[in-house]
Structures are given as C-alpha cells and as structure tokens.
N, C-alpha and C positions, 0 to 999 in steps of 0.2 A: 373727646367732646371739646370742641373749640371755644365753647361760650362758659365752660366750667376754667378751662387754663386761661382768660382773658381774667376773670373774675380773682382768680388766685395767686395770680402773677407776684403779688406783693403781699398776700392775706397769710394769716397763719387760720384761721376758723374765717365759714359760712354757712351762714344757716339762714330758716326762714322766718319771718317777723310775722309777727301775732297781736296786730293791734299797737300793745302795750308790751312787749317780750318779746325773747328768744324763741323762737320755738327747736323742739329737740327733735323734733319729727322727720326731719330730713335735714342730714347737716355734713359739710365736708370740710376734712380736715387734714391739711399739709404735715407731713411728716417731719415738724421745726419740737424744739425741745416747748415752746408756748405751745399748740396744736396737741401734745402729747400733756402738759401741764394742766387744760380744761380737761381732759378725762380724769386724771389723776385725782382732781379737788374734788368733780362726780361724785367718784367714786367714795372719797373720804365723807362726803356730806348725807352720800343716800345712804352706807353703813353706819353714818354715826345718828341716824333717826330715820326710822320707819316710814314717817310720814313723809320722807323728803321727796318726791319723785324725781324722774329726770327731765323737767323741761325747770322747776325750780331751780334744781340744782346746775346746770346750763349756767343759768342767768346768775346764781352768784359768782362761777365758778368764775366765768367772760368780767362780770362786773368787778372782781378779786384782782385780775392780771390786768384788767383797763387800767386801776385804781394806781395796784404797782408797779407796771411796766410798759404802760405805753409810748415813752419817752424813749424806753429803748428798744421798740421795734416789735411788739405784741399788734398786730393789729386783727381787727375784724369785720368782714364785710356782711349784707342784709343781702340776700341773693332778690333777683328781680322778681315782683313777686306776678309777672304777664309770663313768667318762665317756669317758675315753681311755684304754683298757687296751690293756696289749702282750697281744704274738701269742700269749706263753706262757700268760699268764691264760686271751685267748680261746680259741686254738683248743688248747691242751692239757688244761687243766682240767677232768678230767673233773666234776667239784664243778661248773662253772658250767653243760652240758648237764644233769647232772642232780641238781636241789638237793635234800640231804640237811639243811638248817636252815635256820634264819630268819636266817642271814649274808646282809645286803643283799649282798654282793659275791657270792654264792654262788648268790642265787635271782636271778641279771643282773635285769632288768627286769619279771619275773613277774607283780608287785603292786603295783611302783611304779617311773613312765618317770624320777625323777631320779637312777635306777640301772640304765637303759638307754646303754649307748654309743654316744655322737656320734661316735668316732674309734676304729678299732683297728689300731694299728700291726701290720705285716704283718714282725712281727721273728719270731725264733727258730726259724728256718730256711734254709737255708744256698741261692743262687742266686735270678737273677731268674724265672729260668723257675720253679723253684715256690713262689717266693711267687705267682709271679699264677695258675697251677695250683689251687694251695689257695685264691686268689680268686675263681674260676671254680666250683672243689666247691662254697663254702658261696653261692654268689648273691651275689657281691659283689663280681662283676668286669662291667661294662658292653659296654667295647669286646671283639670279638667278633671280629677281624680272623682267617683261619684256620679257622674257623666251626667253633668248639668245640662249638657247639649244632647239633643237625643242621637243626634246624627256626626260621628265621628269625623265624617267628609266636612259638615259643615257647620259652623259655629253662627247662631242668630239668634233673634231678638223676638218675641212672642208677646203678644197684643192681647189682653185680657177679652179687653169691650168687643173687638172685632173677632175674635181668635184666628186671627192671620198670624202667619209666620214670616219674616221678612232674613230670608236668607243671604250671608254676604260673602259673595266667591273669594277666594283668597285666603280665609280663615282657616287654619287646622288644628288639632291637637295634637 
C-alpha cells in the first residue's frame, strides 16, 4: 500500500484522530523499539486499572514517549482522515452521501481517488452485532457465515418501502 509507506517513511506510530485524541481503532505501527514501547505502556496501563481502555491508554502511552523522547527520534503521525475516516464521518454524514460543495471531504471521492477511503473504521455505534450489520447494509462485509444474502451468486441491498432487490454482479461469497 503506497499511501501507508509514504506516511511511515519516518513515523514510528499512526493512528486516527478523534476530534480531541488518539484513536485506537485503526492504528499502524513500524517495528522501531518506540512502535513496540506504545504497546508495551498499553498494556502496563490497561492491567494496572480495569477502567483503563485502549484508546485512553494510546493517548497516554504516545503522550509518555512525546514527553520523553521526541528529541531523539519518537515520532507520530495523524493518518488522513479523507483516507481513513471514522464511522461517524462515513456512515453519518449526511454531507458525504450527498455533496452539497467542493469540500474534498464532503464530495468523498467523486473527482478525485486521493479522497477516496482506504480505511473506515466501523466506530460510532454501540455492539458487535451492528457494526458488522451496518457492514453488511453498505457492501462491505465479505464473510457471509448465516447467509445474510439469500443468493449465494449474489450479494445485494433490499429496500424496505419498495421491497425491490437491487443486485450487484461481481459480488460473491
């Protein structure tokens, strides 16, 4: 993936930004002794308190090694977020279904793929069952176990109000 080795070229962690934070939810990290150091402090933070989770623990672990070591060579980058956008951007936005300006974040990938998403984190909704649910609505769930598709040939999208089926050639399980 060309647009991940551009990014990492000189990073030791990337992850994606949340507003105000780190988010933990999709995050890559270079096999450097820092890259292996933010797991490490994770992991000490979420066994040393219950309540710690891991996007908390992230953000002190990054904010720990910024603190001590960024001078010699810790760094970390925010990945794009027109590249890996969260759940909220993708599937809430009504602005990215339908573009209202010429906001590259707005028109997703319309008129140009380096504002097409490689990644979209499947946050801002609550269980596993519908996150892969709402994986499954938009065509972007693979495994098929349960045969949510009635049609093994074809994987498609089922319209409540009309009860039309709108099948898309190419798809299988």
């Amino acid at each position: 993936m060309v647009a991940m080795q551009e990014v990492m070229i000189d990073k030791d962690i990337a992850t994606l930004w949340d507003n105000s934070a780190y988010n933990a939810g999709f995050v890559v990290v270079r096999p450097t002794w820092y890259g292996r150091g933010v797991y490490e402090l994770m992991l000490r933070k979420t066994r040393a308190s219950k309540r710690m989770d891991d996007q908390t623990a992230l953000n002190h672990a990054i904010a720990y090694l910024k603190s001590s070591y960024s001078r010699t060579g810790f760094a970390v980058a925010v990945l794009d977020r027109h590249r890996y956008i969260d759940g909220l951007d993708y599937f809430e936005s009504s602005v990215r279904r339908w573009p209202l300006t010429d906001d590259p974040l707005k028109s997703a990938c319309h008129d140009d793929s380096t504002h097409c998403p490689l990644v979209v984190h499947n946050n801002w909704i609550v269980s596993r069952d519908a996150k892969i649910y709402r994986f499954k609505e938009h065509l972007m769930w693979m495994y098929d176990k349960g045969r949510f598709f009635a049609f093994s040939q074809w994987l498609y999208g089922w319209c409540l109000q009309s009860r039309e089926h709108f099948p898309i050639p190419g798809f299988r399980d």
